[in-house]
C-alpha positions in Angstrom: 33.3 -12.1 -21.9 31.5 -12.9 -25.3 30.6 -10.2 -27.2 28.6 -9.6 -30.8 30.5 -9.6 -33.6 29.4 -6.6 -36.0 27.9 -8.5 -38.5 26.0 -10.3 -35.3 25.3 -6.5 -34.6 23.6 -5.3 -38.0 21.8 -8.3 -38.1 20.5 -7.9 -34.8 19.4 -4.4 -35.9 17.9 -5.2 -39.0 15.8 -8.1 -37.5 14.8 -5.5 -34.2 13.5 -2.7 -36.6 11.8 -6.1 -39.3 9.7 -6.8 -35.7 9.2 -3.2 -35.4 9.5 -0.9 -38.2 8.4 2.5 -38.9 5.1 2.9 -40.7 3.7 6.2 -41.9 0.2 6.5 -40.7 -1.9 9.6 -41.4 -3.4 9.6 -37.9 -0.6 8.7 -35.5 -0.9 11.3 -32.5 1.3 9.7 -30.4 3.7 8.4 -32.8 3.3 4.6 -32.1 3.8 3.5 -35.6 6.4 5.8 -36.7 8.8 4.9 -33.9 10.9 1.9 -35.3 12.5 -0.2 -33.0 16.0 1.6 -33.3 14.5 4.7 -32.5 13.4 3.3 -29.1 17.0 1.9 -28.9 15.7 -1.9 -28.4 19.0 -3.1 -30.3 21.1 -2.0 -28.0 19.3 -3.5 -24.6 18.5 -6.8 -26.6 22.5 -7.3 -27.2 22.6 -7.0 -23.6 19.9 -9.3 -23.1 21.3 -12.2 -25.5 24.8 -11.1 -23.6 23.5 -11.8 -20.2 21.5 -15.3 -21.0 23.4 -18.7 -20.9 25.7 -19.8 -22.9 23.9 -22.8 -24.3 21.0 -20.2 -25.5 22.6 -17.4 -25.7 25.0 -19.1 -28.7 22.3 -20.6 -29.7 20.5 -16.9 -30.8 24.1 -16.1 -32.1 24.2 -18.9 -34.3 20.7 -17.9 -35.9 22.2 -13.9 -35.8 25.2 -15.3 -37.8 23.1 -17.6 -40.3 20.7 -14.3 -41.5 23.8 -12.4 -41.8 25.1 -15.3 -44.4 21.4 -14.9 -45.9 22.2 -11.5 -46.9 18.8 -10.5 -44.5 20.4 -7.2 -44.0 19.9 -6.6 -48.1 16.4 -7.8 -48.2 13.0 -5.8 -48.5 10.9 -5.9 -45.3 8.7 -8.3 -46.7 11.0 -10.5 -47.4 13.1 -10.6 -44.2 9.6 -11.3 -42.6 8.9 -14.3 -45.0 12.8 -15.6 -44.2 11.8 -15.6 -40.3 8.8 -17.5 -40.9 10.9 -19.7 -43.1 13.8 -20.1 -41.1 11.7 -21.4 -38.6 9.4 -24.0 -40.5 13.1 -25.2 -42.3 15.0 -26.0 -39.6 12.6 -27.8 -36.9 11.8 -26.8 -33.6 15.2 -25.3 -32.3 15.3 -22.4 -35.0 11.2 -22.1 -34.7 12.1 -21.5 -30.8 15.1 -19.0 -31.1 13.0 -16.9 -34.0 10.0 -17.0 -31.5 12.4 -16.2 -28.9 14.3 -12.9 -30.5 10.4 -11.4 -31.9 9.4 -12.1 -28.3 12.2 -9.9 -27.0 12.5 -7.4 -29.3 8.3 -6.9 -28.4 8.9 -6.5 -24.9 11.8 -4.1 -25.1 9.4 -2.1 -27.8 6.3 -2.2 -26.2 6.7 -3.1 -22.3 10.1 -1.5 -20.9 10.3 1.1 -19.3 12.7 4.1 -20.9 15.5 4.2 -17.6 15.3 8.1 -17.6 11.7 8.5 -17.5 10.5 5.5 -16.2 7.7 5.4 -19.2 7.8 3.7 -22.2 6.5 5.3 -25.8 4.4 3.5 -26.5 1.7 2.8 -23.4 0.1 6.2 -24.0 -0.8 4.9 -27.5 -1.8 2.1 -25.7 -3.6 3.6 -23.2 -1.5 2.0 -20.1 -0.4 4.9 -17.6 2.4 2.8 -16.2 3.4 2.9 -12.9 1.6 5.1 -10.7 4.5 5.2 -8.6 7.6 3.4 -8.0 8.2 -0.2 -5.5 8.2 0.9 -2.1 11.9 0.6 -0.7 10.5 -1.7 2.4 12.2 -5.1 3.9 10.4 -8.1 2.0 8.8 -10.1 4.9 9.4 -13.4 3.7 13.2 -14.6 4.5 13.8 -18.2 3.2 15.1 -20.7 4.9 18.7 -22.0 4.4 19.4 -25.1 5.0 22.9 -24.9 6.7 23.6 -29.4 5.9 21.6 -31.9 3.6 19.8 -33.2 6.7 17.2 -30.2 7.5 13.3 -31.4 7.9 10.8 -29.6 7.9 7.1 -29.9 8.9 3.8 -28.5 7.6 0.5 -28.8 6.7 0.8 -27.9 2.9 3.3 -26.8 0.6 3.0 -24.4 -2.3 5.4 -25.1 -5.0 6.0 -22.2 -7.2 4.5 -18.7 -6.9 3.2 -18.1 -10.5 -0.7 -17.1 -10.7 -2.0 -20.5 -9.4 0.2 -21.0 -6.8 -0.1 -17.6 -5.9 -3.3 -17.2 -5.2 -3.7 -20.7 -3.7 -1.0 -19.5 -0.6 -3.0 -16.1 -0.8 -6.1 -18.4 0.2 -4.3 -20.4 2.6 
């Protein structure tokens, strides 16, 4: 099983809490800007994020982990760590531009959209004015069972097919 190396580690830490750091506001009443992105423990679940994806990207993120580390990004101001992202991805084409976009996108999702395991709720959606949840998934059977084709030679008939279930596809077999 792969596993972060520490100076993967740091680095991770140091670019989580770059994406979200701590900033002393005057009038902060529910502590949305003071909360850095250690404090809301997003290292920890995006190691096990970059541990679960595959390998090809997953090494990929590793590889840009291990190049800030070798930049010394773990020594540099906040400002400057933010100019290196930006520059890391402009310098090195589309790849590094992807796994830079890639890691802020995380790190903002794990900050700002999921849910704290013990409480459900995150920090940061009262500051944000999102309630969360009103109440948990319903633990009911799904009424949709898919087919399984049991050899290569299954046909099947219809009138329409919906590929994909995203929000045009969705709502196109919702009309249907």
């Amino acid at each position: 099983m792969t596993t972060l190396t520490d100076a993967q580690r740091a680095t991770l830490r140091v670019l989580c809490d770059t994406v979200v750091p701590s900033i002393q506001r005057d009038h902060d009443p529910h502590g949305l800007w003071a909360r850095s992105a250690s404090d809301l423990g997003v290292p920890e679940m995006a190691e096990q994020g970059l541990l679960g994806m595959p390998a090809e990207t997953r090494d990929g993120l590793l590889g840009l982990l291990d190049g800030l580390s070798v930049a010394g990004f773990d020594q540099q101001s906040q400002g400057a760590r933010e100019l290196t992202l930006k520059n890391t991805g402009l310098a090195h084409g589309v790849p590094a531009q992807a796994a830079v976009a890639g890691l802020i996108s995380l790190v903002l999702y794990l900050a700002y959209g999921a849910p704290d395991p013990t409480t459900g709720q995150n920090p940061a959606w009262a500051a944000l004015g999102y309630p969360g949840p009103l109440s948990p998934a319903p633990a009911v059977a799904k009424p949709i069972s898919p087919t399984i084709p049991e050899s290569d030679t299954l046909a099947l008939e219809a009138d329409v097919a919906v590929v994909g279930s995203g929000c045009g596809g969705g709502v196109i077999a919702g009309m249907l």
